[in-house]
N, C-alpha and C positions, 0 to 999 in steps of 0.2 A: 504494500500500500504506500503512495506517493505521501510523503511528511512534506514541513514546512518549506525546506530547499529545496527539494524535486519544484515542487506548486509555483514557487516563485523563479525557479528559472523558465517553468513556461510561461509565468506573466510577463515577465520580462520581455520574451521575445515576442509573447501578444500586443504589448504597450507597440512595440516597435514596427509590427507586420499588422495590426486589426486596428487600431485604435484610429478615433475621426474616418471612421469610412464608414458610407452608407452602405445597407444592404439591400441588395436587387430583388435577391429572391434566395429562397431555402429547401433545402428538401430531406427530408424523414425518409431515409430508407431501411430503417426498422424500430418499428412500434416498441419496443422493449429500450431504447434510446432516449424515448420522452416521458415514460412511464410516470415521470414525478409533475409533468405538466399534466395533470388531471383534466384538463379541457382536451385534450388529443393532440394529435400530429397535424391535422388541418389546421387548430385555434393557433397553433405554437408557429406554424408558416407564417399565419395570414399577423399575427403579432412582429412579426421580424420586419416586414415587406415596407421598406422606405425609412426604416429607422436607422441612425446615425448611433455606431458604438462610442460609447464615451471612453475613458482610461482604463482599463483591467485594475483589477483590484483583488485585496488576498486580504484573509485574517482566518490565522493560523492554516490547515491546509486548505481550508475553504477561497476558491476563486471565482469570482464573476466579471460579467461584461456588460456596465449600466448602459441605460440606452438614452441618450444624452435627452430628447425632447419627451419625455414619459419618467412615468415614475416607477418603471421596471427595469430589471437587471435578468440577464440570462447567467442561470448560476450552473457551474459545471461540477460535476460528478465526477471524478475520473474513475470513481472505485480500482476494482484492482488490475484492470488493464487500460482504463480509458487513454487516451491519445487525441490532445489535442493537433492537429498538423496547418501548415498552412504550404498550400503545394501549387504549384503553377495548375491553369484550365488545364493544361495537354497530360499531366501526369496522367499513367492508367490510375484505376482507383484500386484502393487497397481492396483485400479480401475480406476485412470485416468493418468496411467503412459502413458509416452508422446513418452520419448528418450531414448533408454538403451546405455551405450559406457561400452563395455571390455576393458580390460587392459592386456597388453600381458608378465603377471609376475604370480608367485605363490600365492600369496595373492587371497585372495578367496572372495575378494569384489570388485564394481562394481560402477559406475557412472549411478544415474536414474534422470530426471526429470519428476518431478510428475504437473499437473497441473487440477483440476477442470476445471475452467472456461476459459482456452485454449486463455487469454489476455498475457501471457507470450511466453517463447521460445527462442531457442538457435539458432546463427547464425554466421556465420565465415565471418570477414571484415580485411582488411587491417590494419597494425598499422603504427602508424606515428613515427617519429623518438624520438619523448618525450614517444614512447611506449604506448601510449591509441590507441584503436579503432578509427580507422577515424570519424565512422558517431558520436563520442561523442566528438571529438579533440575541441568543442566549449563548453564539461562542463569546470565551472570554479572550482578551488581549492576549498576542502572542508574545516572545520575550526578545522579537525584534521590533518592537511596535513600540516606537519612543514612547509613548503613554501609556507601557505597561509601567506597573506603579509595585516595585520591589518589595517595598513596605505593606503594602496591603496583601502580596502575595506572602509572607513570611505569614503574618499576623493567622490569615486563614488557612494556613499551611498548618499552621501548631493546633488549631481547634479542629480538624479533618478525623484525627483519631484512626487513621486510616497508616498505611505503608509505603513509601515514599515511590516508589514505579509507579503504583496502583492511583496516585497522585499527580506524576507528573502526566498520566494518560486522561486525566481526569479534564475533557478539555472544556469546562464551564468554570477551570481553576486555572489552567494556562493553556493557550491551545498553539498546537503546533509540532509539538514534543509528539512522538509518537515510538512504536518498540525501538528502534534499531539505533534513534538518538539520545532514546532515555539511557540504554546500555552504556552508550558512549560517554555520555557525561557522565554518568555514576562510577563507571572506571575511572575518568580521570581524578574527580573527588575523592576516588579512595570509599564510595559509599556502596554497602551491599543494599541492595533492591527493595528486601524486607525490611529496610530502617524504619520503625516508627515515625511517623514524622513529628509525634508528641514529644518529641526528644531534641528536635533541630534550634540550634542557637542562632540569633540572627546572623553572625559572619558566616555561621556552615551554609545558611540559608543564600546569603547574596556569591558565597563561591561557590557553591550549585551552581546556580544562574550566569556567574560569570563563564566557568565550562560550557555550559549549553548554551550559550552566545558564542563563544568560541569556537566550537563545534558544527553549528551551523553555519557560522560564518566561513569555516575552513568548505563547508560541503558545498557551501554556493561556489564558492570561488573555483573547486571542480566540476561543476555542474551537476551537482546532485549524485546520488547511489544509483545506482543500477546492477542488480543480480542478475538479469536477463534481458531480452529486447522489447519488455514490455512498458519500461518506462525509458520516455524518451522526450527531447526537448521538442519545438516546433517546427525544426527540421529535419526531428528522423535522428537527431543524434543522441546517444547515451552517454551520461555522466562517469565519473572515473572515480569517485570519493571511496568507494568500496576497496581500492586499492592500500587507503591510508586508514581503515579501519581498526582500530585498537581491540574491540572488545567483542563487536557482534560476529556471528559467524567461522568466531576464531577457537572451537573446543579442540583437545590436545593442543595445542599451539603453545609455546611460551610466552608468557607475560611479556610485554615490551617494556614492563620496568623493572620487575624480580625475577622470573624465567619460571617463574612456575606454570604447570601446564592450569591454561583455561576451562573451565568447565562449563558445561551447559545443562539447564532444568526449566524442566516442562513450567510453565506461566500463565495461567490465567488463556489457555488454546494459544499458548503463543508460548516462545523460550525465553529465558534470558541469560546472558553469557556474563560473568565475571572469573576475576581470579581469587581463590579461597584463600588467597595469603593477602593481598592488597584490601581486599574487602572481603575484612570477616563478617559473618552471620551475629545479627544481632544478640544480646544476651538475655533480650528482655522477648519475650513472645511477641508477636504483632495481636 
């Protein structure tokens, strides 16, 4: 599943390649695409047809595309294979192309979403006055969103009563953080996963957050993770961060700071990877 850096290197290149262009026309070529537009695939065309994209926009993995003269946004889904692309007219079309939108300029390139496994999808909602999407108006700030407010995360951090992964996943507490970067930053912090977070002092709390600003910052600058060719940026190309991974991914591996070998344990339908010497297991139960 695409986290914060994946998300935001494809807005990036959306801001760059969609943004201020009108669109011509659109087309649904599978119903399971628009699923979350509850008005259908017709309402969801005839909604696009003459409207101007505004700036792409992200918080935490959540990305949309407002529609500059209304007060709707087309909010994307990538779920776990979506594919936003933007490819010239002449390209063939991919084999599990989903949604084509034209743009009504001379530019000779086009908006596709691509999707295998058909868990993603595009859909036109409401925006609120802070500008997100209604049905997400309850994600909370991510911890690259200058207005994420450190303080106020700490404070509701220590009354969660909860375990500090099971927390940073918690994305109406910080959103963005998702498995593979929460691993990451808790290696580097030196914290094992089951930390109560009833236990976190303010400094352990803002050096979390500074790793996982770190962390992601390191992922953008490679263009995101990529395990496979299913996540990819707006050209079709895959990220390289997975190369400079510390912790996810890496069981028997040696530690890249004591050399002990990494281990991995079953998580909540997911894994998580630390080292049992860098980050021991809590003493107090969760």
């Amino acid at each position: 599943m695409p986290e914060l850096p994946e998300v935001e290197v494809v807005r990036r290149g959306l801001e760059r390649w969609v943004a201020h262009r009108t669109v011509a026309d659109a087309e649904v070529l599978h119903p399971r695409a628009v699923r979350r537009h509850l008005a259908g695939a017709d309402d969801f065309v005839h909604r696009l047809k003459g409207h101007r994209v505004g700036t792409p926009s992200r918080r935490g993995k959540y990305l949309w595309l407002p529609l500059e003269d209304t007060d709707q946004s087309i909010l994307a889904h990538l779920g776990m294979s979506g594919q936003l692309l933007v490819q010239p007219h002449i390209a063939p079309d991919e084999k599990h192309l989903r949604i084509r939108i034209r743009f009504a300029d001379a530019r000779d390139t086009e908006l596709r979403f691509v999707d295998q496994r058909t868990f993603g999808g595009l859909s036109l909602h409401d925006t609120t006055p802070d500008g997100l999407p209604d049905v997400i108006a309850h994600i909370a700030r991510d911890p690259l969103d200058p207005l994420f407010d450190d303080e106020a995360f700490h404070q509701t951090l220590r009354r969660k009563r909860t375990t500090i992964k099971r927390a940073l996943l918690d994305q109406s507490l910080i959103s963005g953080v998702g498995n593979i970067y929460a691993d990451e930053a808790l290696w580097r912090t030196r914290l094992h996963y089951d930390r109560p977070t009833a236990t976190f002092t303010r400094p352990r709390t803002h050096q979390l957050l500074g790793h996982i600003r770190d962390v992601m910052n390191a992922a953008l600058a490679a263009g995101g993770t990529s395990f496979d060719s299913l996540y990819v940026n707006i050209n079709g190309e895959s990220g390289y961060f997975d190369r400079s991974l510390d912790a996810y991914g890496r069981e028997g591996l040696p530690c890249k700071r004591c050399g002990t070998p990494m281990r991995r344990r079953p998580w909540m339908n997911r894994s998580s990877y630390y080292c049992p010497k860098c980050q021991r297991p809590p003493r107090v139960a969760p």
